[in-house]
C-alpha positions as CSV (number, residue, x, y, z in Angstrom):
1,X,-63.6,1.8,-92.7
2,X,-66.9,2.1,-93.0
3,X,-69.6,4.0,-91.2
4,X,-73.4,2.7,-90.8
5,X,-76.2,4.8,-89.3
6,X,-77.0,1.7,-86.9
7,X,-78.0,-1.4,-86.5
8,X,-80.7,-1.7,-89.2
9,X,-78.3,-0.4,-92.4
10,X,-75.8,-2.9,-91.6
11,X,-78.4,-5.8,-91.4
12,X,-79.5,-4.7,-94.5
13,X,-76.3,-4.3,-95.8
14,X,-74.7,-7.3,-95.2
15,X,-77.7,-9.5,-94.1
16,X,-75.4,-11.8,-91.6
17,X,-75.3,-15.0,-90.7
18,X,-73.2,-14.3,-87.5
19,X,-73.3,-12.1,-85.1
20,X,-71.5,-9.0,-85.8
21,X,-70.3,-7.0,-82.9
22,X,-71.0,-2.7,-83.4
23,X,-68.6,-0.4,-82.5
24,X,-69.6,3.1,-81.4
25,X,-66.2,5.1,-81.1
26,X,-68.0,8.2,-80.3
27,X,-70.0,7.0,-77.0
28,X,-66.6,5.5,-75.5
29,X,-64.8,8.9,-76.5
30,X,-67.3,10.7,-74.1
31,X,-67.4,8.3,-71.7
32,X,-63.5,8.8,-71.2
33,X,-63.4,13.1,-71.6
34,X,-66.3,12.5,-69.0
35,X,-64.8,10.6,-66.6
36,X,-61.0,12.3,-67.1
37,X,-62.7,16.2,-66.5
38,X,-65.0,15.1,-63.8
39,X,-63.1,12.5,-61.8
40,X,-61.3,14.8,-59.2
41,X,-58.1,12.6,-59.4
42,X,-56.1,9.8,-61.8
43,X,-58.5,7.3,-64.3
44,X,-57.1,4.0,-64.8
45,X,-58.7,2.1,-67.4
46,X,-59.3,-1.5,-66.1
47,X,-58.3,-3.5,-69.4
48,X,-59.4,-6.9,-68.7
49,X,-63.0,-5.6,-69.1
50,X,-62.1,-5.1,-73.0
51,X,-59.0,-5.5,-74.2
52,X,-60.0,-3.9,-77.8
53,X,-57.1,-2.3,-79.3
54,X,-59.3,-0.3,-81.3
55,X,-60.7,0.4,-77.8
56,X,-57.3,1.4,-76.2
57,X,-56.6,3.9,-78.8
58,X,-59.7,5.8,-78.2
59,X,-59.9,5.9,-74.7
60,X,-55.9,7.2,-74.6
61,X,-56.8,9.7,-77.4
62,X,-59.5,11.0,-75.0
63,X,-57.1,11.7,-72.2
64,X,-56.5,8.2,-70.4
65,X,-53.2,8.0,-69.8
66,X,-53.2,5.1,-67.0
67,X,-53.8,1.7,-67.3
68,X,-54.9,-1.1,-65.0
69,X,-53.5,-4.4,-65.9
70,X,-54.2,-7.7,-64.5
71,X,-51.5,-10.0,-66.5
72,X,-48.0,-10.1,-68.5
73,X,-50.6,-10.2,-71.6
74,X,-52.2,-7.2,-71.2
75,X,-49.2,-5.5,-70.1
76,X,-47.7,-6.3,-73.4
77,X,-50.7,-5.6,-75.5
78,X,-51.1,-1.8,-74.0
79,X,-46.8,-1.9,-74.6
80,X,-47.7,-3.0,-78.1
81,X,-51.0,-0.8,-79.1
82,X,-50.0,2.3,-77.4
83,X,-46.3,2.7,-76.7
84,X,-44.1,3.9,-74.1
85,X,-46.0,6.6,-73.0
86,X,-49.0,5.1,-70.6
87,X,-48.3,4.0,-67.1
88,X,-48.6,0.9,-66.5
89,X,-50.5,-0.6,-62.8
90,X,-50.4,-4.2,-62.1
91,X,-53.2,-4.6,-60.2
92,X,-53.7,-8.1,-59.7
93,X,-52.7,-8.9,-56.3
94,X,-51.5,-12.5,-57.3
95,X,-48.6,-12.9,-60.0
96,X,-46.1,-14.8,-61.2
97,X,-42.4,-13.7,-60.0
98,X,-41.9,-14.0,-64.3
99,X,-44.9,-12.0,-64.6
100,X,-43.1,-9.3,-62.1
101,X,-39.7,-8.9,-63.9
102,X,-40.7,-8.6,-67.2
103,X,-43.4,-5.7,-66.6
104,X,-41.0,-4.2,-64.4
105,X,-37.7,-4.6,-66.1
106,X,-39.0,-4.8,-70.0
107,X,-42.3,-2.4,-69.8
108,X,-41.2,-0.1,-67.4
109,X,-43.9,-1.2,-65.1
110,X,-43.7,0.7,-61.4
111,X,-46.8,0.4,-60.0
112,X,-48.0,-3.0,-58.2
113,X,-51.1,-4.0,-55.9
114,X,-50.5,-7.0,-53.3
115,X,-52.7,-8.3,-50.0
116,X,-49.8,-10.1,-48.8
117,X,-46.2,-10.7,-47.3
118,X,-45.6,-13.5,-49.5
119,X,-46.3,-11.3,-52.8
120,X,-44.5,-8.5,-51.5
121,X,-41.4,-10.6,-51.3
122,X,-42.4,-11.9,-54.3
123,X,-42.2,-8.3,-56.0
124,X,-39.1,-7.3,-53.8
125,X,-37.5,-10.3,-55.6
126,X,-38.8,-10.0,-59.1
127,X,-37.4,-6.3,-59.2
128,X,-34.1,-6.5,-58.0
129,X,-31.2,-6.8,-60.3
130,X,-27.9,-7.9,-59.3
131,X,-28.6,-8.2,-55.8
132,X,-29.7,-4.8,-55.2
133,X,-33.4,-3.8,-54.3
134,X,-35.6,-1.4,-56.4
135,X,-35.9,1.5,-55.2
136,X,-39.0,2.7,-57.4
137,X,-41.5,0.9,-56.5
138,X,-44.8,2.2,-55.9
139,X,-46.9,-0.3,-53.9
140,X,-50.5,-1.0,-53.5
141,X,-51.9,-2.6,-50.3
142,X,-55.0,-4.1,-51.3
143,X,-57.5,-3.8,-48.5
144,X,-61.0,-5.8,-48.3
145,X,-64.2,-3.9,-48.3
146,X,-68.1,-4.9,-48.7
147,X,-69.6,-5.6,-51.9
148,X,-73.3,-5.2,-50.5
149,X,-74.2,-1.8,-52.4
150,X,-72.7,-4.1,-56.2
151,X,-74.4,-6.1,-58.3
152,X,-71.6,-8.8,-58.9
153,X,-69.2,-9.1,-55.5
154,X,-65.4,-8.6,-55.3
155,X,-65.0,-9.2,-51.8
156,X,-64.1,-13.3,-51.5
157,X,-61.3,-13.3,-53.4
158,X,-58.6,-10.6,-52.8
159,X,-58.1,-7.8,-50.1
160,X,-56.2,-7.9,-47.2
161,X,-58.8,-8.1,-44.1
162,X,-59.0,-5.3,-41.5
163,X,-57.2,-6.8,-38.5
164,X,-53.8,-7.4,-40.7
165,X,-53.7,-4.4,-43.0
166,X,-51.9,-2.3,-40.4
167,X,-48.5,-4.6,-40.3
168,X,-48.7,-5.1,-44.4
169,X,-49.0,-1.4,-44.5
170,X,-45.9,-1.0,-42.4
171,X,-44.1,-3.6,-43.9
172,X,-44.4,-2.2,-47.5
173,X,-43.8,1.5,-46.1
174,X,-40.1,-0.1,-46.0
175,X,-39.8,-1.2,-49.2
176,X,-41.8,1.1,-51.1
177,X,-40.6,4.5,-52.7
178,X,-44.8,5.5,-52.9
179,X,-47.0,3.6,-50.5
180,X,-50.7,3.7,-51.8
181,X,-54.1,1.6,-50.0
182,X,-57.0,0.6,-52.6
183,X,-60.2,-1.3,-52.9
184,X,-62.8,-2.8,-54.8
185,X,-66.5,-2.3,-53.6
186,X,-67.5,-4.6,-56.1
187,X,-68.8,-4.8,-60.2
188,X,-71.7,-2.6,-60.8
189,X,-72.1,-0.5,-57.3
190,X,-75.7,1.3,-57.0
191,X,-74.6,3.8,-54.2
192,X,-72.2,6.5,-53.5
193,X,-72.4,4.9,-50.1
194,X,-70.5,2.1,-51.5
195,X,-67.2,3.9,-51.6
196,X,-67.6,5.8,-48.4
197,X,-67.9,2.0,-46.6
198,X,-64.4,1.6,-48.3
199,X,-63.0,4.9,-47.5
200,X,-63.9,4.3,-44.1
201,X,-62.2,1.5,-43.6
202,X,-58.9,2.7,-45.1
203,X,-59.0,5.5,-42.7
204,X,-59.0,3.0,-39.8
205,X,-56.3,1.1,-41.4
206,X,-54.2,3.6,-42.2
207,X,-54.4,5.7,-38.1
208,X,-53.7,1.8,-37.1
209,X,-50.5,1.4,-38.9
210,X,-49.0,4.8,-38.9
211,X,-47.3,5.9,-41.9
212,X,-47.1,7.9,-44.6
213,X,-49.6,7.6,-47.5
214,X,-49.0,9.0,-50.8
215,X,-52.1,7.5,-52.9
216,X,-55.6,6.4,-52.6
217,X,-57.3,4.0,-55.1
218,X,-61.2,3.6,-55.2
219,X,-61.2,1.0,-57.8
220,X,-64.0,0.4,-60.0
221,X,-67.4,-0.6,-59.6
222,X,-68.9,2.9,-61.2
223,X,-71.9,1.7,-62.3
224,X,-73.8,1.7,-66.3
225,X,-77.4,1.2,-67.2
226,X,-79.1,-1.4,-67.6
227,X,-83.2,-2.6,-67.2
228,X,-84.0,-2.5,-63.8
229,X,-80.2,-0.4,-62.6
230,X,-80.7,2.8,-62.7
231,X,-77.5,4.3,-60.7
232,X,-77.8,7.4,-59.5
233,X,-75.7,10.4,-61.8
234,X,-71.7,9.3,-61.7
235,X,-71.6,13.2,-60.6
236,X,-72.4,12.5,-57.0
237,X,-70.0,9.5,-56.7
238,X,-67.3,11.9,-57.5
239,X,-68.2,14.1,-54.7
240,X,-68.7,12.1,-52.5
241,X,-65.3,9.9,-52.9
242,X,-64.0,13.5,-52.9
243,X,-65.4,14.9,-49.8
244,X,-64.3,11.5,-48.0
245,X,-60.5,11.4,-49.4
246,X,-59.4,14.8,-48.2
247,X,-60.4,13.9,-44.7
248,X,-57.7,10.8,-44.3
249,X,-54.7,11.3,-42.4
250,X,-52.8,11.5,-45.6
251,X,-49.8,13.2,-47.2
252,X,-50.6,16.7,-48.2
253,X,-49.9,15.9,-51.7
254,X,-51.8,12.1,-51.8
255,X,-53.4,11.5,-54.9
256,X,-56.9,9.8,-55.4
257,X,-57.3,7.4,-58.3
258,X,-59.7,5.0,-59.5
259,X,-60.2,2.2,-62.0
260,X,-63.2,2.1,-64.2
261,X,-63.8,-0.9,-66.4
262,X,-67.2,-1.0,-67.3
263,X,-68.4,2.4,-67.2
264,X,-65.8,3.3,-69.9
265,X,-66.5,0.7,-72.2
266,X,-70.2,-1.0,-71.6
267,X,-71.2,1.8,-74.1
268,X,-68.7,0.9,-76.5
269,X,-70.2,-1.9,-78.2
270,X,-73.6,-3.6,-79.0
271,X,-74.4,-7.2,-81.0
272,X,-76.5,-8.0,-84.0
273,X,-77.7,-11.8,-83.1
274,X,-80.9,-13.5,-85.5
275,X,-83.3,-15.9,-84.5
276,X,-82.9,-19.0,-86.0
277,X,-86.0,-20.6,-84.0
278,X,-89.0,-19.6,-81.8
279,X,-90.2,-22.2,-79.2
280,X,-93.3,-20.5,-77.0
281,X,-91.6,-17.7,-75.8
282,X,-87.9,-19.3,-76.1
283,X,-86.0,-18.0,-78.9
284,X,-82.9,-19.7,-80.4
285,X,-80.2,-17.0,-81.4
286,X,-76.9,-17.3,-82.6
287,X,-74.6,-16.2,-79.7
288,X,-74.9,-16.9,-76.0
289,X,-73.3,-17.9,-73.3
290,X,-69.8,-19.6,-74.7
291,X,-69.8,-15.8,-76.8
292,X,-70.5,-12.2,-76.0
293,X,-73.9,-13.2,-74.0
294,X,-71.8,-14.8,-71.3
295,X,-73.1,-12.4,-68.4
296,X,-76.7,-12.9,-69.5
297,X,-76.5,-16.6,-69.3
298,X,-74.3,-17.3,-65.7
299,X,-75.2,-14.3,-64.0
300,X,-78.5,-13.7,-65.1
301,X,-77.2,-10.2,-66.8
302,X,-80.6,-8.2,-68.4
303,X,-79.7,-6.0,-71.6
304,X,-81.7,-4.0,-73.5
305,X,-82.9,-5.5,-76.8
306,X,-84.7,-4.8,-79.5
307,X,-85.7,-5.8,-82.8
308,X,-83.5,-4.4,-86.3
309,X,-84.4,-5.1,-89.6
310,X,-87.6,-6.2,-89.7
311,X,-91.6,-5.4,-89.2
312,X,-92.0,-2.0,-87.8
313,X,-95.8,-3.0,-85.7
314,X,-97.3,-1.9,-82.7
315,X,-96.9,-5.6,-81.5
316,X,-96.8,-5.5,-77.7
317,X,-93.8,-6.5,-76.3
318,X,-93.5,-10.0,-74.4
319,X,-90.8,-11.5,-72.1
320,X,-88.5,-13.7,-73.9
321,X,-85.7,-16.4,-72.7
322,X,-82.9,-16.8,-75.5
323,X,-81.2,-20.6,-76.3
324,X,-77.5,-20.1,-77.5
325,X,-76.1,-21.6,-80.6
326,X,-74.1,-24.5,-79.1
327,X,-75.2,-27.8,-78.3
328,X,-74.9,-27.0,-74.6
329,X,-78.3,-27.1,-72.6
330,X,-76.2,-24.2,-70.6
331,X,-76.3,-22.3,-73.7
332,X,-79.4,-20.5,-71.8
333,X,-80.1,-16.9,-71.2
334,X,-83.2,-16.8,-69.0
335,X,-84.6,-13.0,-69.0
336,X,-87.0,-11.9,-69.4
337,X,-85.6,-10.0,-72.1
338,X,-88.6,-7.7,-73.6
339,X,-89.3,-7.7,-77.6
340,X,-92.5,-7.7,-79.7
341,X,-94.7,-10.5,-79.2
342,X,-94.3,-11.7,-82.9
343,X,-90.9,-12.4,-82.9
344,X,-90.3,-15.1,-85.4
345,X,-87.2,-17.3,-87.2
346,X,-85.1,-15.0,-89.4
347,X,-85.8,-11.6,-87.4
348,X,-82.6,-9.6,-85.7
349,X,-82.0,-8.4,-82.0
350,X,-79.3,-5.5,-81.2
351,X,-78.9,-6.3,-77.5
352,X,-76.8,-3.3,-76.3
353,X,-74.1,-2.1,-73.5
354,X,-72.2,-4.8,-74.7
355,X,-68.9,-3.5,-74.5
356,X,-67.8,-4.4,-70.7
357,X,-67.3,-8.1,-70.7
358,X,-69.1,-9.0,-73.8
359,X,-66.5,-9.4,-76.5
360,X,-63.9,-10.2,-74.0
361,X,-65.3,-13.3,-72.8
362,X,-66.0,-14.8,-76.1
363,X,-64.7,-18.0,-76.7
364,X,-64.3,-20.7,-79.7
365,X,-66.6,-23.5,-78.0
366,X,-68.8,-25.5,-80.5
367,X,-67.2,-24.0,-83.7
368,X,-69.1,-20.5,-82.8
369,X,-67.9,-17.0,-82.1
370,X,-66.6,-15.9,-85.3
371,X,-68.2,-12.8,-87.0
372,X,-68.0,-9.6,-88.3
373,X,-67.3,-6.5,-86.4
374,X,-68.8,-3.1,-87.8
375,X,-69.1,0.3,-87.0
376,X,-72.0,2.4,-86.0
377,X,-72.9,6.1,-85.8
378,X,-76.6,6.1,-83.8
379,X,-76.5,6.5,-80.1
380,X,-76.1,3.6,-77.7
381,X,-79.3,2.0,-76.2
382,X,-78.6,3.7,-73.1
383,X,-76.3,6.1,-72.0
384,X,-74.7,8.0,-68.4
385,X,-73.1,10.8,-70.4
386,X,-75.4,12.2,-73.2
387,X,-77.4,14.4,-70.5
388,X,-80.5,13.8,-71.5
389,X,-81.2,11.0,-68.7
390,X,-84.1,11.9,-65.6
391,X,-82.6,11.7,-62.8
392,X,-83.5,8.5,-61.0
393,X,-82.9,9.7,-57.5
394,X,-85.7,10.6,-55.3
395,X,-84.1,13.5,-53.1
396,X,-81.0,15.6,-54.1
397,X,-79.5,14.1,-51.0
398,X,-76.2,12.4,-51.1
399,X,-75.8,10.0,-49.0
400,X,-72.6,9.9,-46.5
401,X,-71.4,9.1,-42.9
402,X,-71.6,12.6,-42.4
C-alpha cells in the first residue's frame, strides 16, 4: 500500500476523475490511545458512524476492545474483521427477535439496550433456548435526556421518558444478570453540561426505582471540530462525567462507559472532489449529497476546505455553495464553504473531518459514488488530540450543578 504526503501528491499522482476518499491511520490511532487512557471508564466504538474495516482494525489495535452495534450487519462485520475477542453491545433499542438470537446465540453477544417492556420480552424470548431463560444477560435501560447543548438531536426517537423509567428499571432488574441505565445527549454536544443534564436525570431514576445498578453509559455526542464548533478540550468532559458518576446511588463496583462515534473517526478521513463548473459563486463538484457530502447538503454540515493541486496565490478567500454530481436539484450543499476567490473548472478541494458519517452514507444514486481510496501521511485539517489547539474556553471554569 502506498503512502502519499497529502492531498496534493496524490492529485498529482493519479490526477482523478472521482473523488478519492484519504485515509489518515495515524490521526484515528491517537484519537483511540486518547480516548482509551483518558476516558476514566469503558470506550465503545459506535460503528454505524464508519463501518471501515480498515477502520476497525486500527481503532482495536489502539486499545478499543468494545463495540457499539446497532444491527445483525454490523454485529457480523466486527465478528468477521476482528474475531472473537471484542465485546459485542447492541445498542439499538429496537430489533428484530431474529436480530436478537443470532448475536446472542451465534456472536456471543451479551450486552443489549431497550426503552421498553415490549423489547425486553422480546430479548427475554430471543435468548432462551429450550424453554429456559438466559441468565447472562446484561441489560441497558435506555433513558431520554435533552439534546439542547448538540448540534444534531437524539432525543425524539428513543429513550424511555422520566415518569416510566423507574418500573422498566425494576422490571429488567428481574431478568437481568448486570442492570445498566444509558443516554444519548445528542450528535455533536458543545458542553460538559450536556452530560451532567443526563447524569442528573439517571440519578432521579435510579433513587425512584430502587435497585441495584452495575453500569452507567454516557453515550456519545463527544464533540470534533469543525468552522464555527469549537468544543471545549474533551479533558474537561471526562471530569466532569467523572465527578458526577461516583455520586449515584450505585454499586460500589458500577462501571462508567461511553460510546464515541464521531470523535474517534471524524479525523480518520478527508475527500479529494474537482470542480467541474463555476457558476457566480456556485461550484459544481463531483460528490455531494447522495455521496460522502451527505451532512453538508441535509443538515447544512460546514467542513473545512481547501484548495490541492493547483495555483498557490494570495487570492482572498470567498464563500462558496457546492452543486453535487447528480441530476438532483437536492444535490445542494449551501455553505458558505470558504476558498480562494478564483476557483475555477478543473481545480481540487480536500474537504476534511470526513470520517464520521461521510463514507458511510454514500450511496450508488445517479451512477456516482465510485472512487479511489488512498492513504495519506500530513495531518488532518483539524484536530482535538495533537495538542497544539488554543483553548477555546474563556474561564478555566467547568461548568456543573455543583
Amino acid at each position: 500500500m502506498s503512502i502519499h504526503p497529502d492531498a496534493t501528491a496524490v492529485v498529482r499522482a493519479i490526477s482523478p476523475d472521482e473523488p478519492v476518499i484519504l485515509n489518515r491511520p495515524h490521526a484515528a490511532r491517537r484519537a483511540a490511545r486518547f480516548f482509551v487512557e483518558k476516558f476514566p471508564g469503558k470506550v465503545l466504538y459506535a460503528v454505524k458512524a464508519n463501518p471501515s474495516a480498515d477502520l476497525l482494525e486500527i481503532l482495536h489495535d489502539a486499545g478499543v476492545t468494545h463495540y457499539d452495534v446497532a444491527s445483525i450487519a454490523e454485529v457480523r462485520l466486527v465478528r468477521e474483521t476482528l474475531g472473537n475477542e471484542p465485546v459485542l453491545c447492541f445498542m439499538h433499542p429496537v430489533k428484530t427477535e431474529r436480530a436478537i438470537a443470532e448475536a446472542y446465540h451465534q456472536h456471543g453477544c451479551r450486552t443489549f439496550s431497550l426503552d421498553s417492556h415490549e423489547e425486553l420480552e422480546k430479548i427475554v424470548r430471543a435468548t432462551s433456548k429450550d424453554g429456559e431463560p438466559a441468565t447472562d444477560l446484561r441489560l441497558c435501560v435506555r433513558l431520554r435526556v435533552s439534546s439542547e447543548y448538540s448540534e444534531l438531536s437524539l432525543a425524539a426517537k428513543f429513550g424511555v421518558d422520566l415518569i416510566d423509567a423507574p418500573a422498566l428499571l425494576q422490571a429488567v432488574r428481574q431478568r437481568a444478570d448486570w442492570l445498566g441505565v444509558c443516554f444519548h445527549v445528542g450528535s455533536q454536544a458543545m458542553t460538559p453540561f450536556a452530560y451532567v443534564q443526563g447524569l442528573e436525570r439517571v440519578r432521579a431514576a435510579i433513587a425512584e426505582a430502587s435497585v441495584v445498578i452495575d453500569m452507567i453509559d454516557v453515550g456519545g455526542g463527544f464533540p470534533s471540530i469543525y468552522p464555527g464548533m469549537e468544543p471545549p478540550p474533551l479533558e474537561d468532559y471526562f471530569g466532569v462525567i467523572h465527578r458526577h458518576f461516583y455520586e449515584l446511588p450505585i454499586a460500589y463496583n458500577a462501571e462508567l462507559w461511553c460510546e464515541p462515534g464521531r470523535a474517534l473517526c471524524a479525523e480518520y478521513n478527508s475527500l479529494v472532489v474537482r470542480v467541474e463548473k463555476r457558476r457566480g459563486n456556485e461550484l459544481f463538484i463531483n460528490d455531494g449529497a447522495y455521496g460522502a457530502l451527505f451532512d453538508a447538503a441535509h443538515i447544512g454540515w460546514r467542513f473545512p476546505v481547501r484548495r490541492v493541486g493547483g495555483p498557490e496565490n494570495d487570492a482572498e478567500a470567498e464563500g462558496f455553495s457546492f452543486y453535487g454530481p447528480t441530476c438532483d436539484d437536492a444535490d445542494f450543499m449551501e455553505g458558505p464553504f470558504q476558498l480562494p476567490a478564483d476557483m475555477r473548472a478543473g481545480d481540487y478541494i480536500e474537504i476534511g473531518m470526513l470520517g464520521a458519517y461521510g463514507a458511510a452514507m454514500k450511496t450508488g444514486f445517479n451512477g456516482f459514488g465510485d472512487g479511489p481510496v488512498e492513504t495519506v501521511a500530513d495531518e488532518p485539517m483539524a484536530s482535538l488530540y495533537r495538542g497544539d489547539r488554543d483553548d477555546p474556553r474563556i474561564s478555566d471554569n467547568v461548568v456543573s450543578l455543583r
